[in-house]
C-alpha positions, 0 to 999 in steps of 0.5 A: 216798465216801471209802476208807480202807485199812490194810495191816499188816506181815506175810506169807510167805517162800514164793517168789511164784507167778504168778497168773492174773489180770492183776493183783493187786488188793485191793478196799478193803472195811472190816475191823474187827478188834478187836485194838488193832494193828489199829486196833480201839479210837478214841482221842477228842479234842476242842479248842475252835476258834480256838485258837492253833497250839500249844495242848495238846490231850493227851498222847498217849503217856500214852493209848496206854500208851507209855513216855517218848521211844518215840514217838519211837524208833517214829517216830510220826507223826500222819496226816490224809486229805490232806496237811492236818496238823492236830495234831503230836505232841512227840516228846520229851513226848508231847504232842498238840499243835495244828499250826495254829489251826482255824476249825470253819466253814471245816472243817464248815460247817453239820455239827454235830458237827465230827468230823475222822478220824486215824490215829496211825502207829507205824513201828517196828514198824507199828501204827495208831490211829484217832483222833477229833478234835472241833472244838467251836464258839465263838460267833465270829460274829453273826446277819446278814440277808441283807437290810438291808430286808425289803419286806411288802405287806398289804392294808388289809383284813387280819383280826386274827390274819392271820400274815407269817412274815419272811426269817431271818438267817443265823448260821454258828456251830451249837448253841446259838450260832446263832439262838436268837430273833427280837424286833420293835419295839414298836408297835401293829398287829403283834407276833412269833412266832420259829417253828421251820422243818422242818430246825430252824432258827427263823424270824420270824413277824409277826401282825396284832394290829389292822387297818390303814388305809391312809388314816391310815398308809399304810406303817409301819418296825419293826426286825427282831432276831436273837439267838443263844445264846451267852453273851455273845449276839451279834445283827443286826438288819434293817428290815422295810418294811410298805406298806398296800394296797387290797383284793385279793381273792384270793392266788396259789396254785402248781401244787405245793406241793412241787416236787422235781429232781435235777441233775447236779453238772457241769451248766455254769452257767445251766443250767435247773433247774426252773420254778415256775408260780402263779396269781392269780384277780384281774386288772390289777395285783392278777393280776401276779406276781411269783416270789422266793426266801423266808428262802433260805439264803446257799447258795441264793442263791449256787447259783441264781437266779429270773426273776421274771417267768417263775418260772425257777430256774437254776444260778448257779454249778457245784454240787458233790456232794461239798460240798452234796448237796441244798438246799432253797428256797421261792419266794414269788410276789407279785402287785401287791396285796401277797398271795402264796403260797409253794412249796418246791422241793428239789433233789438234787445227782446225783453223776457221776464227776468226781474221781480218786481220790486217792492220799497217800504217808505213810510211804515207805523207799526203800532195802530190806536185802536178805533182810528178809521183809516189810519195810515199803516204803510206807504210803499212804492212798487217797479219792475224793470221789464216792459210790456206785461212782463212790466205789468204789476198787480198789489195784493193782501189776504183776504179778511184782513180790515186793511185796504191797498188804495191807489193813487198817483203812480209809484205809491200804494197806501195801507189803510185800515178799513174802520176802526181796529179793536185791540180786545177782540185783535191784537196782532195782523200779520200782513203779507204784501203781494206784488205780481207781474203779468208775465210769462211765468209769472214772478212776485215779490212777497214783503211781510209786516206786522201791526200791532193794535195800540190800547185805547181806554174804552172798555170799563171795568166789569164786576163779575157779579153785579151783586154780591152778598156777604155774611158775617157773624156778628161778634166778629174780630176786627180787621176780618176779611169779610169777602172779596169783589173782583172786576176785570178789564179788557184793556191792556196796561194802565188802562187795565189796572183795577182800582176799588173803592167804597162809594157813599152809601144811599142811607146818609146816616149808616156809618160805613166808614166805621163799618168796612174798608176796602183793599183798592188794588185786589179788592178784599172787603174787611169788618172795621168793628165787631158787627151786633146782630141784635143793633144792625142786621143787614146793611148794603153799599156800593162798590166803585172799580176805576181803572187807571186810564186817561179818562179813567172808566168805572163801574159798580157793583152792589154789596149787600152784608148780612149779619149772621146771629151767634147765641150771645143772649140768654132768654129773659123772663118777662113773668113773673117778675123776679124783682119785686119787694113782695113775692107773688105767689099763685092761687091754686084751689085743691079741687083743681082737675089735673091739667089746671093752668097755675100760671105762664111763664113768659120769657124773651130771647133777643137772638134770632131764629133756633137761637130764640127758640126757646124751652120750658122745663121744671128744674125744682119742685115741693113735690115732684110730679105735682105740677108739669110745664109745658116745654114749648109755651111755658104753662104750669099746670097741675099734673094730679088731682090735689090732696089734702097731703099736698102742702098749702105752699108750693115752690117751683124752679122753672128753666128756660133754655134756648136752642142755640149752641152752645144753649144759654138758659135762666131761670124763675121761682114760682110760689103756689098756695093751695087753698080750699076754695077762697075762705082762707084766700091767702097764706103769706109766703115765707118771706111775708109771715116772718115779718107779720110775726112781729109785734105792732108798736102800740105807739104806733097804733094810738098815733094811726087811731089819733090821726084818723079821728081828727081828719075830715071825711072829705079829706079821706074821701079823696085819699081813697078816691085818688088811692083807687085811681092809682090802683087802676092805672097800675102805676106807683102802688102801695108799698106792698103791692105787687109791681106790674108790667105796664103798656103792651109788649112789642111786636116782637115779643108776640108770640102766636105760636105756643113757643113760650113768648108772651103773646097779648091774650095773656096780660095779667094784673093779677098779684098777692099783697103782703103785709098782715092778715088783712091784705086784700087779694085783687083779682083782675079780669083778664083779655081772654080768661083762660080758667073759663077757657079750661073748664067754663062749667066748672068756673061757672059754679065756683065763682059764685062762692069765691065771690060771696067768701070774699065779698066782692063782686068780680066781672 
């Protein structure tokens, strides 16, 4: 029995569940849909055997209602049970062609008709057509005897009438081309009858006309002839030998005239099948039988043998169910008068499980894209030869596998898969294909294939941080590998290639393409210039990693550079300041208590943390230990009470030093005048005295006195007014006024902390004027007065003589 499973390309994107049976099997039973996908309708053909390979037999593509050239781009292909191909189709016409020339008996045999099943597969999309092909017969073959000379004994005292049918010829063609009749020679004594047996076929019979003698003709020779029906007829002939005997009173007669056995298809050969047994009443030579097969087919006699003696009917050969279920045989037995008697014996062939089922691959596709549900793997036919449950077939995969046998008509299963395959989480199935029969003990058949799962571009590129962070030192060397992004991606191939780039930055006026590149295949980020941390100390962009599929995915990544401080600033001194025409120099009263404040040395440093941190120290000094600077806030103050000893005019070098590494530093000169009280307010400096020391130009003096007489009041009255507004402001002074910062210093520069910057409590106009003896002192209040912040009491009782000594009324 042969099964015959199809399976169709449909299923579900519902994720697998497990089952509880072992496996998942599909019972091949036949389903007829009657949709024309499913197989519904037949397609019928019929070709004359012993045609030559190639010979047209339709044009299939006009039948099935397909256009021109879509066989071929469905990829039809023509499927037989087995790997026999008996037709192909061209793909360009269409044309349902014969692959090789066919003999109708090799394929069929005796079976009339000759009916070969096939099924049209079109691949894309998967549909199937059951078709027939009909091989027709041609009479290619003639009536022959399997036997030149066929032996009849008939005794002498035959009556007229008395009927001897004769051992037939064997005709392989079918229909109206096999036997059609039998002739005999002429003669006297006999003439024939062509009789028609159970099972159809027609026998010779050969009737006694006149009575014999054996005295005047002890044997006669006549010629036998076949004829079939075809056109031209073919025939054979044999020769019937006819020996008169005497008289023999009674013919054997068998126990049965029916005998009937089964036998096992694998009994061994020589096994005993049955025995026949007759008598014969006469004694001596006319009670001798003899046992024979009569008008047996050529498959009897290759099948079994008979004793004749023993009437023992044995196996020549292996019988075999699935080629000839049943046979057929009468046996006739002679005894030595020449009467016998015949018996039929009909032998059924009992099937066992002797044949594996079979398993044939149609349509197999190796490599799946991943997320296609129900994608079509493999198209495979199964059979087994046995009948019965020997013939009963189950189709069987592993479990937990997202693959599906589906069934549809008979002869095809379909291997579909159930949803869409992942390649990243999969790559590789080893399916194994089981096909198990029903009997007893069981046999299967095991076919193994492997589907790989194709890439798809659906997976994105993934950085492995979502940011990064980068520190550079600033006064870096060009080209400097700054650090490196890395993204990675689970598709395979092109579609896993990386390649990086810079995207546009947020800020539309940061200048990253003067700033950093990137290397696009490993993505290493590099410095284009040499980064100042003073002009930019931070900046971010973004990153773009793009693999190289169609449609090419990308994601993003953010990066965020820092520019790390190197000491590459000095400290800068604010106050005092060292570039001024006339030095100024600061006012220290001898009775002064030690820890004085003289003045602050105020410095800046553009670097950034323990780089700016800056330090006082005094490098040089008139008199060592006199005065002492505060290492942190830069305050000069008196170290001891002053004496009388003490020079009036004080020079000190005080150091600033930042904390970097290595520390740069800078230095400022500081002049201190010692005073007694403010009588005697101001002594020159160095520089200063020298050039009061010189004489005045009279000339000078008389143009000055001659110039100031003729001028009005009013005019000098606007001068002074416009000299004081000048004077306030701070701006363009005198040309021996002392230059002072204008406006505040940044927020930067403030420092609240005592670490030496200028912090805005301390904003001084306060400075010397060089020029005579009569230079004016100008002493302006500060924000917060740190004298009073010294000692209050003290300030207190001294400004009021200052104030008197010098004439002028300070607030």
């Amino acid at each position: 029995m042969i099964k015959y499973c199809i399976l169709l390309v449909s299923g579900t994107m519902e994720t697998p569940q497990p089952k509880v049976t072992q496996k998942r099997q599909v019972t091949a039973i036949i389903i007829l849909l009657l949709l024309w996908e499913a197989g519904g309708e037949i397609i019928k053909y019929s070709v004359l055997e012993e045609r030559d390979s190639g010979s047209f037999v339709a044009n299939l593509a006009k039948d099935l209602g397909l256009g021109l050239g879509e066989l071929a781009s469905r990829g039809a292909q023509i499927l037989f049970k087995g790997n026999k191909q008996h037709l192909q189709i061209e793909q360009k016409s269409g044309n349902l062609i014969l692959k090789e020339k066919v003999d109708r008996e090799d394929l069929c045999g005796d079976t009339d008709p000759c009916i070969l099943h096939f099924q049209v597969l079109l691949k894309n999309p998967v549909q199937f057509i059951q078709g027939e092909l009909q091989i027709e017969d041609v009479n290619d073959h003639a009536p022959e005897f399997l036997e030149n000379e066929i032996l009849l004994k008939i005794s002498e005292s035959s009556h007229p009438g008395s009927a001897y049918p004769l051992k037939i010829a064997q005709d392989l063609d079918v229909g109206s081309n096999t036997v059609q009749n039998y002739t005999i020679s002429s003669n006297f004594h006999f003439h024939l009858f062509t009789r028609n047996h159970s099972d159809g076929r027609k026998y010779p019979e050969l009737v006694l006309d006149q009575e014999l003698d054996r005295e005047e003709q002890p044997e006669l020779r006549l010629t036998l002839t076949a004829m079939d029906g075809g056109s031209p007829p073919k025939t054979g002939t044999s020769q019937v030998l006819i020996i008169v005997l005497d008289i023999n009173d009674n013919a054997p007669e068998f126990a049965q005239q029916l005998y009937q056995v089964q036998v096992p298809e694998n009994s061994p050969t020589g096994s005993l099948v049955i025995t026949v047994s007759a008598r014969d009443l006469d004694a001596g030579i006319h009670g001798e039988l003899s046992y024979s097969f009569f008008q047996s087919s050529n498959h009897v006699i290759q099948a079994f043998e008979i004793n004749t003696v023993t009437g023992d009917i044995r196996l020549k050969k292996k019988l075999d169910f699935e080629e000839i279920r049943s046979y057929h045989m009468e046996i006739e037995a002679s005894d030595g008068g020449g009467l016998s008697g015949k018996c039929t014996v009909a032998v059924e062939v009992m099937d066992v499980n002797d044949n594996a089922p079979e398993l044939t691959i149609s349509l197999l596709i190796n490599d799946i894209p991943e997320n296609t549900p129900d994608a079509v793997v493999a198209v495979f036919g199964i059979s087994d030869s046995d009948s019965g449950n020997n013939g009963k077939m189950t189709c069987s995969i592993q479990d937990h596998l997202p693959f599906l046998l589906k069934l549809t008509i008979e002869n095809f299963y379909t291997l579909v898969t159930e949803g869409a395959l992942d390649r990243e989480e999969r790559a590789e199935y080893n399916i194994t294909i089981t096909v198990t029969d029903m009997g007893t003990p069981r046999l299967k058949t095991e076919h193994n294939i492997t589907v790989l799962v194709a890439d798809v571009n659906d997976n994105a590129p993934a950085f492995t941080q979502t940011s990064y962070t980068l520190w550079v030192r600033e006064n870096n060397s060009p080209a400097l590998h700054i650090g490196t992004v890395s993204a990675t991606d689970t598709d395979a191939g092109a579609n896993a290639q990386v390649t990086y780039s810079l995207l546009p930055p947020p800020d539309p006026h940061l200048p990253l393409a003067s700033l950093v590149s990137i290397n696009p295949d490993n993505g290493h980020l590099f410095a284009l210039t040499s980064l100042d941390y003073e002009a930019l100390r931070a900046f971010e962009f973004r990153v773009g990693a793009a693999d190289r599929g169609s449609p090419a995915l990308s994601s993003q990544a953010l990066v965020r550079v820092l520019v790390a401080d190197a000491n590459d600033n000095a400290p800068f001194v604010l106050y005092p300041l060292q570039n001024a025409s006339a030095p100024c120099a600061e006012l220290v009263p001898r009775a002064a208590e030690p820890g004085y404040l003289v003045t602050k040395v105020v410095a800046v440093d553009g670097d950034a943390g323990q780089n700016a941190w800056l330090s006082y120290q005094l490098l040089k000094a008139t008199e060592p230990g006199l005065f002492g600077v505060w290492a942190h806030n830069g305050e000069v103050r008196t170290a001891r009470l002053l004496s009388e000893r003490d020079a009036p005019k004080q020079r000190l070098v005080v150091l600033v030093k930042d904390n970097g590494e290595p520390p740069l530093s800078a230095s400022v000169t500081l002049h201190v005048l010692l005073v007694d009280g403010f009588s005697q307010p101001y002594l020159p400096p160095p520089e200063a005295e020298a050039a009061a020391a010189a004489p005045a130009d009279p000339l000078t003096v008389y143009l000055v006195v001659a110039l100031a007489s003729v001028s009005s009041l009013f005019l000098f009255s606007v001068l002074v007014f416009v000299a004081v507004r000048l004077c306030r402001r701070g701006g363009a002074g005198s040309a021996g006024r002392c230059p002072v910062p204008e406006g505040h210093f940044p927020g930067h520069l403030v420092d609240v902390s005592g670490t030496g910057t200028l912090s805005q409590s301390y904003q001084y106009e306060v400075c010397l004027t060089g020029g005579t003896v009569t230079n004016e002192f100008k002493f302006l209040k500060p924000i917060l007065p740190t004298v009073q912040a010294q000692d209050p009491g003290r300030n207190s009782d001294e400004n009021p003589t200052f104030r008197n000594s010098l004439g002028f009324n300070f607030q």
